[in-house]
Residue, then its C-alpha position, 0 to 999 in steps of 0.5 A: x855852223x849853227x847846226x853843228x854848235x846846236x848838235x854839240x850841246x845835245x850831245x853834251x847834255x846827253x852825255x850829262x844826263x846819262x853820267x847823272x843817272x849813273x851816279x843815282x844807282x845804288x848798289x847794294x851789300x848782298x852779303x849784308x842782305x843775306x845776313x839782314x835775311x838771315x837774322x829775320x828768319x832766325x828771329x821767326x824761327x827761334x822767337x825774339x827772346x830765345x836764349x837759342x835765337x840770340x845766340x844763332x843771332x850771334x853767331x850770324x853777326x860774328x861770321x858776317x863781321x858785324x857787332x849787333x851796333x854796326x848791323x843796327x846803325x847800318x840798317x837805320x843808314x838804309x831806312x833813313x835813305x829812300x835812295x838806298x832802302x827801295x834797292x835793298x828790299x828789293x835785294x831782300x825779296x829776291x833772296x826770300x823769293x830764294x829761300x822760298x823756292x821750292x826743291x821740285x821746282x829747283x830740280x825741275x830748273x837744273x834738268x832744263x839747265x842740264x839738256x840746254x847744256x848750260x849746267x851740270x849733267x847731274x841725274x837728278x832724283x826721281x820724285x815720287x808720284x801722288x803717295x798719299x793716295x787712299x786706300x781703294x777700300x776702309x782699312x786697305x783691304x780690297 
C-alpha cells in the first residue's frame, strides 16, 4: 500500500514537472522575426538616415501591420525578457542563416530532394564550371 501511495506521488510530480516546462517554452512571432530581419537588413543595405531607407523601412512596417512605436515597444518587451530574447535571436539567426545560403547549395539541396522523392522534379539549372580561368598565354593568344 505504501508502495503504490509512493509510486502515485512520483507520477504526480512527474506529471507536475513535465506540464511546468511546457509552460517555460516560449514561442516566437516568426512574421515578427522576418520583419525585425528585414528592417536590419534594409538599415545596411540602405544606411540609417536615407530617405530610400526610411521609406522601404516604412513600407516593411505597414505590410507586417506594424507602427515603428509598436515595432519599438514590441522589440524592447523582447530585450527586457531573457525568457522570450534568447528563442528570438535564435529564430533571427536562423532565417539570417536563411538568407545567407547560398543558390548552388539551394540547388544542390533541391536536386537531393528531388531523387529522394520528396520534392519537386523540377530540372534545375546546369552551373557552369571554373569560367574565370585564365588564358593559357598573355593576351589569350595561343
Amino acid at each position: 500500500m505504501k508502495s503504490r501511495h509512493l509510486l502515485y506521488c512520483l507520477i504526480s510530480f512527474a506529471l507536475a514537472v513535465n506540464f511546468v516546462g511546457c509552460a517555460n517554452e516560449v514561442s516566437v512571432d516568426q512574421k515578427f522575426v522576418d520583419l525585425f530581419v528585414e528592417l536590419r537588413v534594409t538599415e545596411i543595405t540602405y544606411g540609417k538616415d536615407s530617405p530610400m531607407g526610411r521609406l522601404v523601412r516604412q513600407d516593411a512596417l505597414k505590410a507586417a501591420g506594424y507602427t515603428r512605436e509598436q515595432f519599438l515597444a514590441k522589440t524592447e518587451e523582447i530585450l527586457n525578457d531573457e525568457r522570450q530574447w534568447v528563442p528570438f535571436q535564435k529564430a533571427v539567426n536562423a532565417r539570417i542563416d536563411s538568407l545567407l545560403t547560398p543558390p548552388q547549395a539551394a540547388a544542390v539541396e533541391a536536386k537531393d530532394a528531388a531523387q529522394k522523392g520528396n520534392g519537386p522534379k523540377a530540372r534545375l539549372p546546369k552551373i557552369p564550371a571554373n569560367q574565370n580561368q585564365m588564358p593559357a598565354h598573355k593576351g589569350g593568344v595561343h
